[in-house]
C-alpha positions in Angstrom: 26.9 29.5 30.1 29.8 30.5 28.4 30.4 34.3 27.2 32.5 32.9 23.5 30.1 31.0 20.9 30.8 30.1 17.1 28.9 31.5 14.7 29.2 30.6 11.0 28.4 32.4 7.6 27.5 30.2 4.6 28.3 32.0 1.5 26.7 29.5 -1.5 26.3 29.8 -5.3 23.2 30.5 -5.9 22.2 28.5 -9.2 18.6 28.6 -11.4 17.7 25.3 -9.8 16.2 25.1 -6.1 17.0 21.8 -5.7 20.9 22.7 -6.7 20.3 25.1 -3.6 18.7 23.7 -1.3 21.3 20.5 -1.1 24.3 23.4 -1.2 22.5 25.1 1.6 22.0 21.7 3.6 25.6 20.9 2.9 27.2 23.8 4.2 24.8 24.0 7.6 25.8 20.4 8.0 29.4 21.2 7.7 29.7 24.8 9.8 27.6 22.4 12.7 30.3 19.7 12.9 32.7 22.7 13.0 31.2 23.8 16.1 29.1 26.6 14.9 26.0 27.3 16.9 24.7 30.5 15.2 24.7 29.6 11.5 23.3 32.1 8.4 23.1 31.8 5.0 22.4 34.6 2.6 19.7 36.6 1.5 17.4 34.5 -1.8 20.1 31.5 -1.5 17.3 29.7 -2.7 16.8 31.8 -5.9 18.7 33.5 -8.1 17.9 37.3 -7.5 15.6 38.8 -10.2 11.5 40.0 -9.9 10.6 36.7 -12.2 12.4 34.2 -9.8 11.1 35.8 -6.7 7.6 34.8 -8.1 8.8 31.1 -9.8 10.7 30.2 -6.7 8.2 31.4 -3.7 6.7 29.1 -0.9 4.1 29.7 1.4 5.6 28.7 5.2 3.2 26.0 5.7 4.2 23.9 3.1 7.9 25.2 2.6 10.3 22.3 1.6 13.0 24.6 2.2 11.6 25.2 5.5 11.2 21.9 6.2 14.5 20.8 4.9 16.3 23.4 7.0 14.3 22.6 10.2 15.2 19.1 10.2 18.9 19.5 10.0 18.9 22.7 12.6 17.1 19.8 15.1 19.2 16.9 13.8 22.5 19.5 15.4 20.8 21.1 17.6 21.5 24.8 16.3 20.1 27.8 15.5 19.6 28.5 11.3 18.9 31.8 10.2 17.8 30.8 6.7 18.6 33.6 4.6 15.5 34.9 3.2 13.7 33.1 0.6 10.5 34.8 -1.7 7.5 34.0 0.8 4.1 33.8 -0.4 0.9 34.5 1.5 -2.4 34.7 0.0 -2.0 36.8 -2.5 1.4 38.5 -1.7 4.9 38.1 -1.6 7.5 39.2 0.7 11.5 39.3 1.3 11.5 36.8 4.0 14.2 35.5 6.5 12.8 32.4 8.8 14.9 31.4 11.8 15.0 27.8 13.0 15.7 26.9 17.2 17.6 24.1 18.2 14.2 22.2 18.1 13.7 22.4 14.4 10.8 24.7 15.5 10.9 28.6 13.9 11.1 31.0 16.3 11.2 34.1 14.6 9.9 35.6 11.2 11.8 39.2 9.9 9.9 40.6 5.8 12.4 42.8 4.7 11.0 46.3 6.2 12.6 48.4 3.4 12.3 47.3 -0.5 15.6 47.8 -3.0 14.5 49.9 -5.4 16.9 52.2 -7.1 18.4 52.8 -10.4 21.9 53.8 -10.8 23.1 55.3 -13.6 25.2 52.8 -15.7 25.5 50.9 -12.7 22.3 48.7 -11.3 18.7 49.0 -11.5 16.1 46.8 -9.1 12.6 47.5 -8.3 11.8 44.9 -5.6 8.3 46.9 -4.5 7.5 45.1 -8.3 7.1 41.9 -6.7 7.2 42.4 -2.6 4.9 43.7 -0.1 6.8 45.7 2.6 7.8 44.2 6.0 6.7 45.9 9.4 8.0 44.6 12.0 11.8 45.0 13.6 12.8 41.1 14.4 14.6 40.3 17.7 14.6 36.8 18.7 16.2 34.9 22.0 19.0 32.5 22.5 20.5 30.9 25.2 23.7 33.1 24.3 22.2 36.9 24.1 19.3 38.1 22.2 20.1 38.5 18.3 18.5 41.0 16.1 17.6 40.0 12.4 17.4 42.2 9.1 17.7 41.5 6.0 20.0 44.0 3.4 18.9 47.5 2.3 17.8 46.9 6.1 20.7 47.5 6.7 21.2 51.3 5.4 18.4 52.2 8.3 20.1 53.3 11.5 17.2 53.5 13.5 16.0 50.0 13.6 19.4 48.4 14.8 19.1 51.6 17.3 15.8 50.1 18.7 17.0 46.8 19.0 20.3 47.7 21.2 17.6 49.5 23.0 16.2 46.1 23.6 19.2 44.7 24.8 20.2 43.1 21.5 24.4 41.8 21.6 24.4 40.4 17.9 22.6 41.5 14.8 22.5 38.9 11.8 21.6 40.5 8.4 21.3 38.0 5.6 22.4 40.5 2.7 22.8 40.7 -1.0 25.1 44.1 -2.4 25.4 43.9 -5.6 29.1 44.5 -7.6 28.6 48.3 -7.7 27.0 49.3 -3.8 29.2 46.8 -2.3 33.0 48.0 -2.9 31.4 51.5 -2.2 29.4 50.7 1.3 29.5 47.4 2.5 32.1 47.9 5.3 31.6 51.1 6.0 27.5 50.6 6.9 29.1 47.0 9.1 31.4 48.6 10.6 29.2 52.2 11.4 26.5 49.8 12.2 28.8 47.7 15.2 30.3 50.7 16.2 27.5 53.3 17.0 25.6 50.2 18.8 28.7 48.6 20.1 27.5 45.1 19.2 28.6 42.4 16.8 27.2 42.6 13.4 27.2 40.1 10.7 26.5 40.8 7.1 25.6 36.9 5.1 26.2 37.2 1.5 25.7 35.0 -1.5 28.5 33.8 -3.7 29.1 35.6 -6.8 27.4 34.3 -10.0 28.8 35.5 -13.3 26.0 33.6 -15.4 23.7 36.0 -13.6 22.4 39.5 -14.4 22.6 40.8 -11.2 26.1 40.2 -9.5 25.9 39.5 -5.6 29.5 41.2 -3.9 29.8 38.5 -1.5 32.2 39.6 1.1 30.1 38.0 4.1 31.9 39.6 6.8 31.4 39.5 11.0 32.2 43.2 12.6 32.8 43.4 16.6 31.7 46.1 18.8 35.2 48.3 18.2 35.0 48.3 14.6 36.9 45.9 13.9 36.0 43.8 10.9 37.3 40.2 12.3 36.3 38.0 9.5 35.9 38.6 5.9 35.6 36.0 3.0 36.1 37.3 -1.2 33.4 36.3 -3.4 33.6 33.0 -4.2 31.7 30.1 -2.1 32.9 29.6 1.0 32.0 29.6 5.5 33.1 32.3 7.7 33.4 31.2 11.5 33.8 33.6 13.5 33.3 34.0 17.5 31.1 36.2 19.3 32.8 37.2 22.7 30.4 38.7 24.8 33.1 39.5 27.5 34.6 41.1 25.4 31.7 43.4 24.2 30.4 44.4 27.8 34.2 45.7 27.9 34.2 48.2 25.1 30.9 49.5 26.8 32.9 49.6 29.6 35.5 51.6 28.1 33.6 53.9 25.7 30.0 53.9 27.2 28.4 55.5 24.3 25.3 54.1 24.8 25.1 55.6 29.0 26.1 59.1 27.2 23.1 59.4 25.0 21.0 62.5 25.8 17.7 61.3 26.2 16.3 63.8 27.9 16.9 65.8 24.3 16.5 63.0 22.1 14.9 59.3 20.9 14.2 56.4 18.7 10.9 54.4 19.3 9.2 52.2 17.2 5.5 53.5 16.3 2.9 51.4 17.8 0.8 50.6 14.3 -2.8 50.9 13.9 
């Protein structure tokens, strides 16, 4: 098996109309799979234009998800793997941030609800409350390729050392985070937390935006961007719609642990990070 894989990074408009895009979304996995890609992410709600009343208008319980459905037939049709953003998930009588993955089989394989909810309010800048809509995540999301294993969050995840931490710990190589800064957090933090992020695990870490939408309240920074395990941001795209390809070089990762063994030098005999076993 080779150590170098394509991985690809669809950056859509995301438009008040789930039909609109869902076809986008199709159109851009179908073109980053003829390019080769065999990771492939789009970006957190690219079903849903990102505001508390869409979440609601817009969710799908997994059962009976076209979107689910829609994605898992084209993932099997090219045999690749589709991180599908997130999309607003209903269950019973909840709703949550969710990001599905879909296996080469058209079959999901692994399930992450955003663990830690966006609520803030900046002053003259951006307010959000998602705890008005979503029920809180609990579970860090790993899940296995034939490539390495690839850990899965989903944006304010993101600002939360500890859980990319846990999964280096499980011998995660790649983290995909499906991701949504908005115009004010993202020129301020976005490639300093991707960067911090690949450096202090020494892994490859890809951030999955959404295009910019001016006719929208809330404006997404874009900037979908792949970091490798020496900082180096290696792909980048602006804001407008577009597909990052990028390659993951696994080679080249075991070398920088090599070189800089960080993760040998931790004092554990002082120190830890565990996930709590829940009740």
């Amino acid at each position: 098996m080779s150590k170098k894989f394509k991985i690809a990074l669809c950056q859509t408009i995301v438009e008040d109309d789930k039909n609109y895009n869902l076809n986008k979304a199709l159109e851009f996995i179908e073109q980053a799979a003829v390019n080769g890609a065999k990771i492939i992410s789009l970006g957190e709600m690219f079903i849903c234009p990102y505001r508390n009343n869409a979440f609601i208008e817009y969710a799908e319980e997994e059962a009976s998800s076209r979107t689910l459905k829609s994605i898992s037939d084209i993932a099997k049709k090219h045999s690749v793997y589709v991180v599908a953003g997130s999309i607003p998930e209903k269950e019973e009588n909840r709703y949550y941030n969710t990001s599905y993955v879909i296996g080469k089989d058209g079959n999901i394989i692994a399930k992450h609800r955003k663990m830690h909810l966006f609520d803030i309010d900046i002053k003259d800048g951006v307010y959000m409350k998602e705890s008005d809509t979503f029920s809180y995540g609990e579970d860090i999301t790993i899940f296995d390729t034939e490539y390495c294993k690839v850990g899965l969050a989903i944006c304010y995840d993101m600002r939360f050392p500890e859980i990319f931490r846990i999964m280096v710990q499980k011998n995660v190589k790649l983290v995909i985070v499906p991701a949504a800064f908005n115009n004010v957090t993202g020129p301020a933090h976005w490639d300093i937390i991707i960067r911090n992020r690949a450096i202090d695990n020494q892994i490859y870490f890809a951030a999955a935006s959404p295009a910019r939408n001016y006719k929208e309240t809330y404006l997404a920074y874009g900037h979908s961007s792949v970091c490798d395990p020496f900082g180096e941001i290696i792909g980048q795209l602006d804001e407008n719609e577009d597909i990052l390809y990028s390659y993951i070089d696994l080679e080249y990762l075991e070398s920088i642990r090599e070189q800089l063994p960080l993760l040998k030098h931790r004092r554990l005999d002082l120190y830890d990070i565990k996930m709590k076993n829940k009740r």
